[in-house]
N, C-alpha and C positions, 0 to 999 in steps of 0.2 A: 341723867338728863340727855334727850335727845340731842345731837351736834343737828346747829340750822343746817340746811343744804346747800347755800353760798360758802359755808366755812370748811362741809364737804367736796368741795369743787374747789375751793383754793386749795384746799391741803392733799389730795389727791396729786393737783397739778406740784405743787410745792416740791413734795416728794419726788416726781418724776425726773425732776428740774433740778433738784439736788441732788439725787442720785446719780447725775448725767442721762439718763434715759431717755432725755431730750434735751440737745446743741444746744451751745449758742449758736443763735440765730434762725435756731430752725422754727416754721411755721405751726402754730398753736391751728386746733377745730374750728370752723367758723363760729362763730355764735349763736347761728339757727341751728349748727349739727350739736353743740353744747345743749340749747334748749331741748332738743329733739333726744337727744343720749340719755340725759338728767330727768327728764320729763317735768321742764321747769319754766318761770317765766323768763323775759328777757332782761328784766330785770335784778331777777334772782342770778344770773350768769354774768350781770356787767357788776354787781355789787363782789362777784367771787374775782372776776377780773381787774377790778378796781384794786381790790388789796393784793393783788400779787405787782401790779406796779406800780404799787406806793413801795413795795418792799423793794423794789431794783429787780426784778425776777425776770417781767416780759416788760416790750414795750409793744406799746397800743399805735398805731400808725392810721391816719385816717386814709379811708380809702384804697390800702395797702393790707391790714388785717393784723394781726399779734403775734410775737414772734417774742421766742426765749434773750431776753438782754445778753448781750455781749458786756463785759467788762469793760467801761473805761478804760481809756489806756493814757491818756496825754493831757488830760482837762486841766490837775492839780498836781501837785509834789505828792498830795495823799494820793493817790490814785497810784496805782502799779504797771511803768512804764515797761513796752514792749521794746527793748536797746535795739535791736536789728532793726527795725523800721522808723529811729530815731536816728541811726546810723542813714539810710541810704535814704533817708529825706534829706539829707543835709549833701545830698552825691556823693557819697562817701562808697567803697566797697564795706561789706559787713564779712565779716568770719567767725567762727565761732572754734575755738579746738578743746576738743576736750581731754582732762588729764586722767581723769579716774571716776570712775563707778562704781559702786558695791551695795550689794544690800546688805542689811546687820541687823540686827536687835541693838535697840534704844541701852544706851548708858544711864542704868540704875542708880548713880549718883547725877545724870544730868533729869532733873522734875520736868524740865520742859522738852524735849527728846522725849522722855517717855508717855507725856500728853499727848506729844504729836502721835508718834506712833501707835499709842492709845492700843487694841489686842495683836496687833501686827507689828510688822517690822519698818524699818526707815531702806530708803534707798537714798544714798551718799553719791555728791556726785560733786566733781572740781573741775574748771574751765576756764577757759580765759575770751574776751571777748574783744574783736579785731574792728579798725575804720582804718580801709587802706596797707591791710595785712600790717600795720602796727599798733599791739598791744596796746589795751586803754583799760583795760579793769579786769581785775580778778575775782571770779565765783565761789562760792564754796555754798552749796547748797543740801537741804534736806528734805525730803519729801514722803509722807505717808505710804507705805503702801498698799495698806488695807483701804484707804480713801482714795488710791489713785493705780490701781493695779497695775495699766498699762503702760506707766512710766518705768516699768524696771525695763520695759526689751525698747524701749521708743527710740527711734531713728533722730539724731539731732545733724544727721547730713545738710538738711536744711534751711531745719527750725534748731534753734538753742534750746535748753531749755525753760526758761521762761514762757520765749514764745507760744511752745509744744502746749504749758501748761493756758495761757491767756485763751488758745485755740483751741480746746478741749475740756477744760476743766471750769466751770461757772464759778466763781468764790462772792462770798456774801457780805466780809466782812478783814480788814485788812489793817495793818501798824503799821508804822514807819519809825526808825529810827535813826538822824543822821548826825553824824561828827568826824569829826578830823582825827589823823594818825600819822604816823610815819609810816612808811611799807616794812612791815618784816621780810626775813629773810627768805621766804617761801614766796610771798607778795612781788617783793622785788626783782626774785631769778626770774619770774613769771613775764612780768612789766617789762623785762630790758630796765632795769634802774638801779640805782642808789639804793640800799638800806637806809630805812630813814625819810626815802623821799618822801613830802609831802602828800597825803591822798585824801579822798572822798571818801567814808565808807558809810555805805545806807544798809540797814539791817531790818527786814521784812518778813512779818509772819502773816498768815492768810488764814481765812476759816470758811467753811461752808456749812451753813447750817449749827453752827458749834462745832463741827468737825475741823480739826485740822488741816492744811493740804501741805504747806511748806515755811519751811525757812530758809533766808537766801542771806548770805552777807557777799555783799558786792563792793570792791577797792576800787576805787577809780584812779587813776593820776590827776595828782591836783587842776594840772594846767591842760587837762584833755575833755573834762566831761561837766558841766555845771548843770543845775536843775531851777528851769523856770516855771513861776505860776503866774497868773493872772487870777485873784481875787475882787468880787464884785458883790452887789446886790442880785443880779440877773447875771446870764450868759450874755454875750453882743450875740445879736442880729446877724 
């Protein structure tokens, strides 16, 4: 059965857009240059448009034109916050130091590890993140990197990681899990603290497209970092 032509023109762009081959944020064809490429109506081109931002892919801007969605970053708790610019909105300094990087191949008794990394390998990466050059949470991340190549050599002079990824990597689809701990012994040398001390920890995995991109387990210090939402009908105004 032939694919209509609105559903070849979404998944064309889809593709692009999940591959990274086009930003966030970068500017999408005009609509007459879509009409004119596709040899299609105008119709046919805002029907292909239409479903890619119902999917979160681009946003449609009037009078401005369409451009690759940028991920949320601050709306909800589900949403996957950018720390360095939750850091220096508050006047805060931000820093980021990192302890360790490696790439490896996925541990064959860990199933999820080896999903992420799916036919490539993981890139392993530990940090601690700074308000004020003192310690507030500790990283331990994992990241694809057959779905994210550029992240083994990436500069986090910066950007942390996180950020690096919010800023280059488009994700589709995202988990949240959070609860209480005490700091281990790793956690705690890290923090300046107590073993034991009370902490935050949020544990987040991400997809693109069903592809994986990372997983991130973040410590906070109990009495350093809280997470607000705002829940409604509608956004305000």
């Amino acid at each position: 059965m032939k694919q209509p032509l609105h559903e070849r023109i979404r998944s064309d762009f889809e593709a692009r857009i999940l591959a990274g081959e086009l930003a966030p944020g970068e500017r999408l064809p005009t609509e007459q240059d879509l009409i004119v490429e596709y040899d299609c109506s105008r119709m046919t081109v805002n029907k292909a448009l239409s479903a890619l931002a119902a999917a979160g892919l681009i946003d449609r801007r009037k009078r401005a034109g369409t451009f690759v969605a940028r991920p949320r970053v601050h709306s909800m708790v589900l949403d996957v916050p950018d720390l360095a610019e939750q850091v220096r909105a508050r006047g805060q300094r931000y820093g980021y130091v990192q302890i360790a990087r490696a790439l490896r191949a996925a541990d064959p008794d860990e199933p999820e590890e080896v999903a992420l990394a799916g036919e490539g390998e993981l890139v392993e990466v530990s940090g601690v993140h700074c308000a004020d050059e003192e310690p507030f949470a500790f990283e331990y991340r994992l990241v694809s990197a057959g779905a994210v190549p550029a992240f083994a050599q990436a500069d986090f002079a910066s950007d942390p990681p996180g950020t690096w990824l919010l800023h280059h990597v488009p994700w589709t689809e995202a988990e949240n899990r959070i609860g209480a701990l005490g700091a281990s012994r790793e956690e705690a040398e890290h923090l300046h603290a107590a073993v034991g001390t009370p902490c935050l920890c949020v544990e987040r995995r991400t997809w693109r497209g069903g592809e994986g991109i990372t997983y991130v387990r973040q410590v906070f210090l109990g009495d350093a970092y809280d997470l607000v939402a705002r829940f409604g009908a509608a956004a305000p105004a």
